[in-house]
N, C-alpha and C positions, 0 to 999 in steps of 0.2 A: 479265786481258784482254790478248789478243794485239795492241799495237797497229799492227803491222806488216802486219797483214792488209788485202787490198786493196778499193776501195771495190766494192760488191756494190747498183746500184740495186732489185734486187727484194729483196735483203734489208735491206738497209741505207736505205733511202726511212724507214723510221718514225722513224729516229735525225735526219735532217736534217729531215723537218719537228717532231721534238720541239726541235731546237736553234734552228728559223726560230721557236718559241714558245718559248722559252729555258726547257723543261722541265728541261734536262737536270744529271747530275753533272758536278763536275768532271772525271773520269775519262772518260766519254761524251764531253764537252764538246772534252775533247783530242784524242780520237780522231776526230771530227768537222772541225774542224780540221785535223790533219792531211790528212783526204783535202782538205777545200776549197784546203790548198795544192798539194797535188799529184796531183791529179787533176779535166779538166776534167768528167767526167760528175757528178762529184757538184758540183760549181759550179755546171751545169744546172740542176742537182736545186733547187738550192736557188734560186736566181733562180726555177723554176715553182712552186715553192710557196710563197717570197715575194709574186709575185701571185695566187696563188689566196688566200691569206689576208686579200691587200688589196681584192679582190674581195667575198669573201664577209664579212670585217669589215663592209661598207655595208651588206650586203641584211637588209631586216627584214619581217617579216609583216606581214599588215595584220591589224587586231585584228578577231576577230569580233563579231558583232553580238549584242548582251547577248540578241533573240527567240532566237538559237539557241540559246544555254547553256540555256534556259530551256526550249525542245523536245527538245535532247538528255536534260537529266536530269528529263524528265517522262517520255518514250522508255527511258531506263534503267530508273528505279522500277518502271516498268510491266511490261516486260520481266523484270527481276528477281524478279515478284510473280507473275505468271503462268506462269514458270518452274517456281517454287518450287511455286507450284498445284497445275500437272500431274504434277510429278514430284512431290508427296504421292501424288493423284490416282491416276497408275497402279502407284507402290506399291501402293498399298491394294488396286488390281484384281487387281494380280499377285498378292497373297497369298490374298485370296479365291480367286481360279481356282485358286491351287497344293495348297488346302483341299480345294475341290470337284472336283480331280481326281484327288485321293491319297484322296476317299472314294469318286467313283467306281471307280476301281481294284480298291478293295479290295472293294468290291463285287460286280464283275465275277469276280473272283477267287473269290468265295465263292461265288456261283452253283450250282448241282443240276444244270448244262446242259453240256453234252457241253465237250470241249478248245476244237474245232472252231467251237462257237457263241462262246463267249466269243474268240477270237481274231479272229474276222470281227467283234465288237462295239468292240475296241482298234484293230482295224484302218478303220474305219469313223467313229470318233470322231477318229483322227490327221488322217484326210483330212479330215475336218469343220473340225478345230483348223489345219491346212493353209491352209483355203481361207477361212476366217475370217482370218487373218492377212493373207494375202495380197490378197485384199479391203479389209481396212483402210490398208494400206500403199499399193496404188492410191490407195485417196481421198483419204486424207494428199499423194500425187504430183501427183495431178491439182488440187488446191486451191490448190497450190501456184504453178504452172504456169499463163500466158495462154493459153488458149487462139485468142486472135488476135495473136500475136505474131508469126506466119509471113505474115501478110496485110499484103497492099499495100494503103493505103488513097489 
């Protein structure tokens, strides 16, 4: 380590408040020192984070109240369970549809009826499979969503 290198507060800020918390090596320790002798900006440094440490040493939270631990991890479980539900849930749907639409296909595919019919039938089921989606994704949006949320009351 170069200790002749000069103090740097944007780089060198995490070594003075490692040393206001006497984290540091011997080796750090010296080079810290050095600059608190000879240079006033890191003397700054360290006087501001002396009190911010004496600061924030005092502040304590206040403890919550035992009803909430007991709403949040009823809220969690619950959460967790109904998660876990749906996303069996549309597994299973999704595997079904992906069933009944690789036998529709191959259905359509086998067909005695012209190119032309069976392509207007792929094409007609897409948009069907479109608009089902995007219908459910509304409803999903709009459930979500107050609808008097924009109103002055």
């Amino acid at each position: 380590m170069n200790d002749r290198r000069p103090f740097d507060p944007e780089r060198d800020g995490p070594l003075i408040s490692a040393y206001a918390d006497g984290e540091l090596d011997l080796e750090h320790r010296a080079l810290v020192e050095s600059w608190l002798e000879m240079d006033e900006r890191a003397r700054l440094e360290l006087d501001r984070v002396v009190q911010m440490k004496a600061f924030t040493d005092h502040l304590a939270l206040r403890p919550a109240p035992s009803e909430s631990w007991e709403e949040f991890h009823r809220k969690v479980y619950n959460r967790g369970e109904r998660s876990l539900g749906w996303t069996l849930f549309w597994g299973g749907v999704g595997v079904v549809a992906l069933y009944v639409a690789v036998r529709l296909l191959v259905a359509i595919i086998a067909l005695a009826v012209p190119v032309l019919v069976r392509l207007g039938l792929l094409i007609a089921g897409a948009g069907l499979l479109v608009l089902l989606v995007s219908t459910i994704r509304e409803r999903i949006y709009a459930r979500k969503r107050d609808r008097y949320d924009d109103v002055d009351r």
